[in-house]
ZALUMTI-341688 format. One line per 4 residues: their letters; for each residue x, y, z of C-alpha. Coordinates in Angstrom, 2 decimals. Each point is the difference from the previous one (the first is absolute). Layout:
! ZALUMTI-341688
a	X,Y,Z; ...
! end
This chain:
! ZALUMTI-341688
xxxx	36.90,-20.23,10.40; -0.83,-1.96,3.14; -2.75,-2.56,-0.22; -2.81,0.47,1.80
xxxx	-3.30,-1.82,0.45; -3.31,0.93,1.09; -2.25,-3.49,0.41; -2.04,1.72,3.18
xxxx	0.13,3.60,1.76; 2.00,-0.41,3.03; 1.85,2.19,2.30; 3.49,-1.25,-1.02
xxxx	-0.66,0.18,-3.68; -1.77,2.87,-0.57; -0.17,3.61,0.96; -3.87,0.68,-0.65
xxxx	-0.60,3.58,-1.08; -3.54,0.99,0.45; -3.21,-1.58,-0.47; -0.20,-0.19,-3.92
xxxx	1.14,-1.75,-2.85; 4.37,-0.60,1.19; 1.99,-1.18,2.45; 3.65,1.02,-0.27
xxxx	3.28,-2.26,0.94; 1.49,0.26,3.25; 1.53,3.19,0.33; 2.93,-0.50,2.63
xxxx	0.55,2.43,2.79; 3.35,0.88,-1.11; 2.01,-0.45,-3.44; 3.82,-1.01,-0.69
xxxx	0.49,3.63,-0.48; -1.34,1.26,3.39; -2.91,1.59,-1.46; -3.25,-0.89,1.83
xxxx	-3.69,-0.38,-1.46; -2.37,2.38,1.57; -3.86,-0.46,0.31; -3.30,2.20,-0.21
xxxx	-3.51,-1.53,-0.16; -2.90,2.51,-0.33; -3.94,-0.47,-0.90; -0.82,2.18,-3.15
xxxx	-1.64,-0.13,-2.87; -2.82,-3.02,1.14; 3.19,-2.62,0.58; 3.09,-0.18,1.60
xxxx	3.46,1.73,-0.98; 3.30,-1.57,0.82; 3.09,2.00,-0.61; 3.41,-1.79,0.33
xxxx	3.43,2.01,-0.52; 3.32,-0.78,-0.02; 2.47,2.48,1.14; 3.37,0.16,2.56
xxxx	-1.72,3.45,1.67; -2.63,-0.40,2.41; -1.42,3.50,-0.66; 0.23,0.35,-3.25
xxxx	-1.81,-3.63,-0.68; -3.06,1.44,2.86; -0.59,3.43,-2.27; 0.47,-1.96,-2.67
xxxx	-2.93,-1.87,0.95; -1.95,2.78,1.30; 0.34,1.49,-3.07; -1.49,-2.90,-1.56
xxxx	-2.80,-0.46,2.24; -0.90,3.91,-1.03; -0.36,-1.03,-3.50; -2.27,-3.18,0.61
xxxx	-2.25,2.76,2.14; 0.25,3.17,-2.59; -1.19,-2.20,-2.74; -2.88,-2.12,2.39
xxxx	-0.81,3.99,0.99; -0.56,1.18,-3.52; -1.16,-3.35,-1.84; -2.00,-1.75,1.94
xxxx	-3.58,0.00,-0.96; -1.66,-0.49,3.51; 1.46,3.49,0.81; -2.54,3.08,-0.70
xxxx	3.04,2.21,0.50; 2.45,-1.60,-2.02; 0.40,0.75,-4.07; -1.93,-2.79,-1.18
xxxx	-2.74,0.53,3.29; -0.34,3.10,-1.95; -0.38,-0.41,-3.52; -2.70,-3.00,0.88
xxxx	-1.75,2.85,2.04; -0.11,2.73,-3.44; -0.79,-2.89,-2.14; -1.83,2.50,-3.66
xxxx	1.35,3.12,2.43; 2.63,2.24,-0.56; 4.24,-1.74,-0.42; 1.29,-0.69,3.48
xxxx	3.76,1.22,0.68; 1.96,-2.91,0.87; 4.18,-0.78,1.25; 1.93,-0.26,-2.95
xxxx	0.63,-4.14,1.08; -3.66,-0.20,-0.41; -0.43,1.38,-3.06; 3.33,-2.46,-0.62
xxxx	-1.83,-3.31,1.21; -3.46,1.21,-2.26; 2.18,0.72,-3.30; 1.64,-3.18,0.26
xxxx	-3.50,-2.11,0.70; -1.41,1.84,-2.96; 2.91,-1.30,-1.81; -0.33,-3.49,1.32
xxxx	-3.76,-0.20,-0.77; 0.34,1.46,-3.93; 3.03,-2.78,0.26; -2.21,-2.75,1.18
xxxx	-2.86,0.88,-1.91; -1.90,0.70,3.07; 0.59,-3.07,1.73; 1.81,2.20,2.46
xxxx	-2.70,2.60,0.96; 0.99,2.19,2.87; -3.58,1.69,0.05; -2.07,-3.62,1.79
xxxx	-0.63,1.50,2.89; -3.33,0.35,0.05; -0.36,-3.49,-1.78; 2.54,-0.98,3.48
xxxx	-2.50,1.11,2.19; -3.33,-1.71,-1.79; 1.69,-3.64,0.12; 0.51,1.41,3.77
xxxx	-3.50,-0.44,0.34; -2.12,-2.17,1.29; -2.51,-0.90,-3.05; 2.70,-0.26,-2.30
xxxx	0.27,-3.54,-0.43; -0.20,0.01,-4.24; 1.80,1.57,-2.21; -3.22,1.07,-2.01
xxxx	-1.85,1.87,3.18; -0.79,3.62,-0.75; 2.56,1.42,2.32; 2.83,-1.41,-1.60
xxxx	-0.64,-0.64,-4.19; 0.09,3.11,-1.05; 3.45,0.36,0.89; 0.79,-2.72,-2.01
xxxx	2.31,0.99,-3.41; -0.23,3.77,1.04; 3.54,1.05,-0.57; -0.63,2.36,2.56
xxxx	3.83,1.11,0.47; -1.17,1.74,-2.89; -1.76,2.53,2.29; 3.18,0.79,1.99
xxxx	1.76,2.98,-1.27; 3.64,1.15,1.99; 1.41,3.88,-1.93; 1.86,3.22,1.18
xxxx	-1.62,2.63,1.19; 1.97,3.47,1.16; 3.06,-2.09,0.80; -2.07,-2.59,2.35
xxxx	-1.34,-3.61,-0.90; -3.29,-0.77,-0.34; -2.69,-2.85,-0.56; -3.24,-0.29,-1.11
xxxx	-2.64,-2.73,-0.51; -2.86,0.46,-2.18; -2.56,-2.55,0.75; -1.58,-0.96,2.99
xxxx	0.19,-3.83,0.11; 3.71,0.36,0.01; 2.31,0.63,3.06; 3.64,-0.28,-0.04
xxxx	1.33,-2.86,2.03; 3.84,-0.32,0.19; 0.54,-3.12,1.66; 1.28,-1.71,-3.19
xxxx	3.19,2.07,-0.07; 0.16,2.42,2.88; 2.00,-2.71,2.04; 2.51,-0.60,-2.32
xxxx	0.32,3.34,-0.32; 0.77,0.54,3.80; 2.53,-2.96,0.22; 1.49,1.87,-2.63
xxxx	0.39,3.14,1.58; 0.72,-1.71,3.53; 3.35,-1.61,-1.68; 1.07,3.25,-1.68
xxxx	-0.14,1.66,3.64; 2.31,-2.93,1.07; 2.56,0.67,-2.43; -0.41,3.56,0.05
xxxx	1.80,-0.52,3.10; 3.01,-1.47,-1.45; -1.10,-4.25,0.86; 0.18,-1.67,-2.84
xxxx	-1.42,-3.59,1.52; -3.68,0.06,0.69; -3.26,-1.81,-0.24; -3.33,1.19,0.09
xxxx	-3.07,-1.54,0.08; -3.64,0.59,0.83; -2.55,-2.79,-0.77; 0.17,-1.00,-4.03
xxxx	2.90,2.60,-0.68; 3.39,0.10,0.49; 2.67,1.53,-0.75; 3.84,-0.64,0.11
xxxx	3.36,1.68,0.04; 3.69,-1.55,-0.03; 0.11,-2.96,1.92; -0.55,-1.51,3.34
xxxx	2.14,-0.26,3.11; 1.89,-2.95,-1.18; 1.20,1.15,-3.33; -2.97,-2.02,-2.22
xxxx	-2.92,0.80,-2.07; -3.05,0.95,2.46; -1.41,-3.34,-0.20; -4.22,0.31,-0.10
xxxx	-2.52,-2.49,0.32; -3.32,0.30,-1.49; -2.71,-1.81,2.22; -2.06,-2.70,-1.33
xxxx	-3.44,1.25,-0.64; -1.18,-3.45,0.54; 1.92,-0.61,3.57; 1.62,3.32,1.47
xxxx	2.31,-2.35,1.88; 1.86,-0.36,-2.96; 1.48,1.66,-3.17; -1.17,-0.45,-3.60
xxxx	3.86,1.29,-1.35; 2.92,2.03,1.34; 1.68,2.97,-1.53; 3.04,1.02,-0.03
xxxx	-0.21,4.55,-0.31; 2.47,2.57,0.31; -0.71,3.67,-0.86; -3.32,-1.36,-1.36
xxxx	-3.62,-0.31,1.27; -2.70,-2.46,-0.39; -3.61,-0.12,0.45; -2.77,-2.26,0.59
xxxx	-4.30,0.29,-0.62; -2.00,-2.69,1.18; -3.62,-0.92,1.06; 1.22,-2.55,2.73
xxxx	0.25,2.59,3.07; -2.63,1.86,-0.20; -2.52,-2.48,-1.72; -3.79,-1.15,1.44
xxxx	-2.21,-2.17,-1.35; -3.73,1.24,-0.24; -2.58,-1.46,-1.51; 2.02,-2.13,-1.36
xxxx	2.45,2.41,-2.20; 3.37,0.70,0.99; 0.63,3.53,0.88; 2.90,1.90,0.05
xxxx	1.05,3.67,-0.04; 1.88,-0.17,-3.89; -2.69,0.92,-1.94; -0.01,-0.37,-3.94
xxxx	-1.29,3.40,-1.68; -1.07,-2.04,-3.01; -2.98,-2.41,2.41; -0.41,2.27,2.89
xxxx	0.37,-3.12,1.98; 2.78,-1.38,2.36; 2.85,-1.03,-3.00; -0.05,-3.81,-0.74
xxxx	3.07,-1.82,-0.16; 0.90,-3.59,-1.86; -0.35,-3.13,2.16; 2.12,-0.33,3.02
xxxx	1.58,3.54,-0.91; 0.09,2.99,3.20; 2.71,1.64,-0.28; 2.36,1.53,-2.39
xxxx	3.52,1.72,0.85; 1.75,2.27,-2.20; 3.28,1.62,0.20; 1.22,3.59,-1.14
xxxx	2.84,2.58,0.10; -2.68,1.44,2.32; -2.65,-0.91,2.25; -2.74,2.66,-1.42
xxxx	1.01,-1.39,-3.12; -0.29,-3.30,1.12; -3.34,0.44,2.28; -2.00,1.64,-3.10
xxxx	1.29,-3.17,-2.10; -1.12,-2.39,2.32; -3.17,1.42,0.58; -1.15,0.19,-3.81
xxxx	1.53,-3.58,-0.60; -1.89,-1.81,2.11; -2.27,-2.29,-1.17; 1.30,0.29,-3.18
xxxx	1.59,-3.61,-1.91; 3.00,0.22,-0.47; 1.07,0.48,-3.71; 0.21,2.78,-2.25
xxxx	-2.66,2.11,1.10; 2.44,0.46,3.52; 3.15,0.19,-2.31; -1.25,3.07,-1.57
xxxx	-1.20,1.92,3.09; 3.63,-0.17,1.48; 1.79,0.37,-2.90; 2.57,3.04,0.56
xxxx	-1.40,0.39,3.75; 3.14,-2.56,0.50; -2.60,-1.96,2.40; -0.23,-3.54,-0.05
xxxx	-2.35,-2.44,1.67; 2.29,-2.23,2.34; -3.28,-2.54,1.54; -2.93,-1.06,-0.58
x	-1.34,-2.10,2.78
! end
């Protein structure tokens, strides 16, 4: 393995793929072998996807990546919250109504949140969004205000019910201060099924990443490891560690992007299910990265993690998931 540094982001360094947590090593134009890297950036999903493939045929590596860029949008089309029409637009909308019939990837992405919140003991909730949009708000400075404490300890993934129904999928939720919200896993999900379009088209080298998920195959135009950065939450000029990934994905939450202070609380979109308030972290502590055989995997991981000490508490929540954290920073 080549060494490479990453002291600052700079052009001649660093290939910088999207606006989120990595930055990628510079992938070269062509490779020993005469294959080429090929290149699709797209807005989806609230951030920025970056799509990077390797390949020796022009066309094949452009549906390749069209292909991809499907996924990112079929999954942002049924998942995405601020949608009325999507799946999850419309089991918020028959919240104590009738089931609503849902894609089976859907009812895929629910099953496996339901599974990471009994996992995590509820510190993974995927049901916060009406908590999401109360913190939104404009008197919600405390975590005690009216709005927002009776949220607090709920469980109320508890109230989200996925079955079968005549052959079709379908999800329910019971009680009305619930509303599913996705964005803890959804992403993952996506980058998932972006890279299994790539290599359902015969590429085997690939990289995929949109904001805090990412997702790898093979390796990268010069024979290596995909070399990724993680940005320093304290100075996103630089990089807290480096990772070295092939035909593995990695994943990072943090309150550093997104984060406000009002009177004088930080807030941040993680929310923990147990306070109802914008999740707390030790000192100095904004991020945390963790890396998985896949990135929905990996994004649900990193999502109940943080703000959680490291110890045995974390051991236990990824044992068998064959996650691991990577960074804490």
């Amino acid at each position: 393995m080549r060494e490479l540094s990453f002291p600052t982001l700079n052009r001649r360094d660093v290939l910088t793929l999207g606006i989120g947590a990595f930055v990628v090593a510079a992938i070269p134009l062509s490779a020993r072998d005469r294959r080429r890297a090929f290149r699709r950036t797209v807005p989806v999903m609230g951030t920025i996807a970056d799509l990077v493939v390797i390949d020796d045929d022009a066309l094949r590596a452009r549906a390749a990546l069209d292909d991809a860029v499907a996924e990112l949008r079929h999954v942002d089309a049924f998942m995405s919250r601020f949608r009325p029409d999507s799946d999850v637009g419309r089991i918020n909308l028959a919240v104590g109504a009738e089931p609503v019939a849902v894609a089976p990837a859907t009812a895929l992405v629910v099953r496996e949140a339901l599974h990471w919140a009994e996992r995590s003991r509820g510190r993974f909730d995927p049901c916060l969004g009406r908590l999401s949009d109360a913190w939104k708000s404009e008197n919600s400075e405390e975590s005690d205000s009216a709005d927002v404490a009776r949220f607090a300890d709920a469980h109320l993934f508890r109230a989200l019910d996925v079955d079968r129904h005549r052959g079709r999928d379908i999800v329910r939720i019971t009680r009305p201060d619930a509303a599913l919200d996705l964005g803890g896993i959804a992403k993952g999900h996506a980058v998932d099924r972006a890279l299994a379009a790539i290599r359902a088209r015969g590429i085997r080298d690939a990289i995929v990443n949109a904001g805090g998920d990412l997702a790898t195959a093979g390796r990268s135009a010069d024979g290596d490891s995909w070399r990724v950065g993680v940005r320093d939450p304290h100075d996103p000029t630089k990089l807290s560690d480096t990772l070295d990934l092939s035909d593995a994905a990695v994943a990072t939450s943090g309150d550093y992007e997104t984060a406000t202070r009002r009177g004088g609380r930080l807030i941040h979109h993680i929310l923990d299910p147990r306070t109802a308030a914008p999740r707390e972290t030790s000192e100095g502590t904004h991020s945390l990265t963790v890396v998985a055989a896949d990135c929905l995997t990996a994004d649900a991981a990193a999502t109940a993690l943080f703000g959680m000490r490291a110890g045995s508490n974390a051991d236990a929540l990824l044992r068998g998931t064959g996650a691991r954290v990577v960074s804490r920073a």
